[in-house]
C-alpha positions as a printed NumPy array, in Angstrom:
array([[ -3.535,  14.327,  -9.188],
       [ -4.959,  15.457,  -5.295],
       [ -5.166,  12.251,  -4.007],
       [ -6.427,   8.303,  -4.355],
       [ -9.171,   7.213,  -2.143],
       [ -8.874,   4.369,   0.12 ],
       [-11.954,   2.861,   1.906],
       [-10.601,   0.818,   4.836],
       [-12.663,  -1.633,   7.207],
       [-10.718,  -0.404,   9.719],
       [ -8.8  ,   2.803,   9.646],
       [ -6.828,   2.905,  12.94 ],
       [ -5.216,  -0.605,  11.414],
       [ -4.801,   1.246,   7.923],
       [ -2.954,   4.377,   9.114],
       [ -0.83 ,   2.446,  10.728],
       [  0.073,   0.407,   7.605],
       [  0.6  ,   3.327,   5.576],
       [  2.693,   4.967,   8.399],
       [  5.088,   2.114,   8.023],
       [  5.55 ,   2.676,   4.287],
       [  6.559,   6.059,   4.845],
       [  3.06 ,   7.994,   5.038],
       [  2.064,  11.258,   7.23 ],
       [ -1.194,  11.879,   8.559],
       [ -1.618,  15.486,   7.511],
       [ -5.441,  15.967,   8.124],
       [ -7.935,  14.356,   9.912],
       [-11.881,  14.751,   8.925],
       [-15.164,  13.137,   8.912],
       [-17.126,  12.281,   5.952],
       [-20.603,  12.776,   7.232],
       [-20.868,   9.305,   9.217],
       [-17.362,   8.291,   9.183],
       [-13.994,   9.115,  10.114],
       [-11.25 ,   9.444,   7.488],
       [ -8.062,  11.223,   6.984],
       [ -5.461,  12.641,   4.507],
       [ -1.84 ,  11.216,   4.064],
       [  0.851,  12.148,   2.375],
       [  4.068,  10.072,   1.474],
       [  5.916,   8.097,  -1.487],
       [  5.144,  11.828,  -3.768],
       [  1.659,  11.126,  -3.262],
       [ -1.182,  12.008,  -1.186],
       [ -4.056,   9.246,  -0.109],
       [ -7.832,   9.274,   1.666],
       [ -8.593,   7.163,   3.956],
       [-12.134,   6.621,   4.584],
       [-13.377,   4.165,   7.465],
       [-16.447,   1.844,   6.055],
       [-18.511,   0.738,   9.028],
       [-19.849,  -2.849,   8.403],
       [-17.663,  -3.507,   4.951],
       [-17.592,  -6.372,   2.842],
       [-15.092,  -8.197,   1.266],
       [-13.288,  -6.283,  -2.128],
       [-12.672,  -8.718,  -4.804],
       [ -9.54 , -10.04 ,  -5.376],
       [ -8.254,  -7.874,  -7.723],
       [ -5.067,  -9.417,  -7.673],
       [ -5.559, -12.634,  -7.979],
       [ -8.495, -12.843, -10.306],
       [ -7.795, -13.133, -13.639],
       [-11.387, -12.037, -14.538],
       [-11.587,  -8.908, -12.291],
       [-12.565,  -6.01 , -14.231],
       [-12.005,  -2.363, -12.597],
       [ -9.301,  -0.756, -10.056],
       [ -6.613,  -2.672, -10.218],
       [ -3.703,  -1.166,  -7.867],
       [ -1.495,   1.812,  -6.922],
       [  2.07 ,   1.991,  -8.03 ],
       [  4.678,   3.767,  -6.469],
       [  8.149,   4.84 ,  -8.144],
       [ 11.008,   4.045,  -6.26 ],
       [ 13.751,   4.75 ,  -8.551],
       [ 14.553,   7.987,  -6.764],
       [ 13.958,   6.748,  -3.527],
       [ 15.719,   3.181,  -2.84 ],
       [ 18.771,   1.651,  -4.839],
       [ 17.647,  -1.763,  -4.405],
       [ 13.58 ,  -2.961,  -4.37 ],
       [ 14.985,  -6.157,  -2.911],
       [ 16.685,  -4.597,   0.062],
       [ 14.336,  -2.348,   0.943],
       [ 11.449,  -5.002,   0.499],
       [ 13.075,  -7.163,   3.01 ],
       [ 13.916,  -3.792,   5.153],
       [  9.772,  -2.837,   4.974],
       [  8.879,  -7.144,   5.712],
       [ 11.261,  -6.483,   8.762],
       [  9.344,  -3.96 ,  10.1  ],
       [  6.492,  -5.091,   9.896],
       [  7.401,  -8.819,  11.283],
       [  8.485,  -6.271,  14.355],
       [  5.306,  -4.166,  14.853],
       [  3.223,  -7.225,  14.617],
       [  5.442,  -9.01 ,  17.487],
       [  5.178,  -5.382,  19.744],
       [  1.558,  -4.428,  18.702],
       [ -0.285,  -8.038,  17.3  ],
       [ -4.037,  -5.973,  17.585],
       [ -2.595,  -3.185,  15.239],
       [  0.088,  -4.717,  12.991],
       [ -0.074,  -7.779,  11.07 ],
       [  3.542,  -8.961,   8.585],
       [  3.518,  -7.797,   5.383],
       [  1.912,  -9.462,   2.782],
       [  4.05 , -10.073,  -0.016],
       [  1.938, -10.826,  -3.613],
       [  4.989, -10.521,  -5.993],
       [  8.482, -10.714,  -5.01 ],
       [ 10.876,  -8.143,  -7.169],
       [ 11.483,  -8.973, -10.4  ],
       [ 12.25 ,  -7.662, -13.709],
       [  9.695,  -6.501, -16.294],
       [ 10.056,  -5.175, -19.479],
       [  7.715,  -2.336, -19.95 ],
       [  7.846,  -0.395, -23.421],
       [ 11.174,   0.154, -23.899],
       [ 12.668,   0.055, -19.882],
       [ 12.936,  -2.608, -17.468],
       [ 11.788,  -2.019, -14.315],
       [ 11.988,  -3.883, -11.174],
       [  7.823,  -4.443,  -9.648],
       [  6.942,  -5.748,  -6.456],
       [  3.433,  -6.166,  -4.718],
       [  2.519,  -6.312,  -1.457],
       [ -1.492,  -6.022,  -0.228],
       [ -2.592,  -3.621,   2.119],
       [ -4.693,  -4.237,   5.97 ],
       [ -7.776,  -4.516,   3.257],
       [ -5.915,  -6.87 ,   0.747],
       [ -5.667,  -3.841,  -1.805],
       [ -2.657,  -4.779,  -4.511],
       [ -0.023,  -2.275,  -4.03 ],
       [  2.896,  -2.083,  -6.853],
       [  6.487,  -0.5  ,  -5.984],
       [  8.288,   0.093,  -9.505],
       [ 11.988,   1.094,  -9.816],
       [ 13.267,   1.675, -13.221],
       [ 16.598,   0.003, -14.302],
       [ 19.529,   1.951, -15.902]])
C-alpha cells in the first residue's frame, strides 16, 4: 500500500499529532485549493489533506450503526514490549505539549484502554485512541 488519506479540519493541529506518534513530514504539496502533506512513520506512510470549512465525520467509533471506514491499525509487536507502557508514555506526552503549546496540542484521547483480544487463532493486545479529527486509531501488539 502507498499511503492512507487523512482529511483534517485543521492540518497544522494534525501534523503535529501525528509527529507525536512517531510520524515525519517527508513532503509537503497542495491539492489544487488546499494544503496537504506526506508522512511517514509506524511502517506506514499517510496524506494529510486540509478541508477548509469541514463538517463533523460520524462517529465511527462509537456508533454501532456506522457503515464504512472504520480505523487504522498499527502493529506494535516489533516496536514496543508493552502497549500499556508505551500508551501511558504517548498520554504523557501529550498531557505535556498541551500544557507548553494549549493552541496546538490537546491530551490524548483514549477510546479503548489495552486489552486482550482473541483474533483467529492469536491474542493480541488493541488499544484506541482518536485523532485532532476524532478518527479511531487502533495500536495492535501480538502476544507470544
Amino acid at each position: 500500500m502507498h499511503h492512507v488519506s487523512i482529511r483534517t479540519g485543521n492540518i497544522h493541529k494534525a501534523i503535529a499529532f501525528y509527529e507525536l506518534l512517531g510520524f515525519n513530514v517527508c513532503d509537503r504539496f497542495t491539492t489544487g485549493y488546499t494544503l496537504a502533506c506526506w508522512m511517514e512513520g509506524l511502517q506506514g506512510r499517510i496524506e494529510l489533506i486540509q478541508i477548509p470549512q469541514p463538517d463533523p465525520a460520524p462517529d465511527a467509533f462509537n456508533d454501532e450503526h456506522y457503515v464504512g471506514y472504520y480505523h487504522l491499525s498499527f502493529d506494535l509487536t516489533e516496536a514496543v514490549p508493552d502497549l500499556t507502557d508505551w500508551l501511558a508514555d504517548l498520554e504523557q506526552r501529550f498531557a505535556q505539549a498541551s500544557q507548553a503549546q494549549i493552541e496546538q496540542y490537546q491530551p490524548l484521547k483514549i477510546l479503548l484502554q489495552p486489552e486482550q483480544q482473541q483474533i483467529g487463532n492469536f491474542v493480541y493486545e488493541v488499544a484506541f485512541i482518536a485523532d485532532t479529527d476524532n478518527l479511531p486509531l487502533e495500536f495492535i501488539r501480538k502476544l507470544n
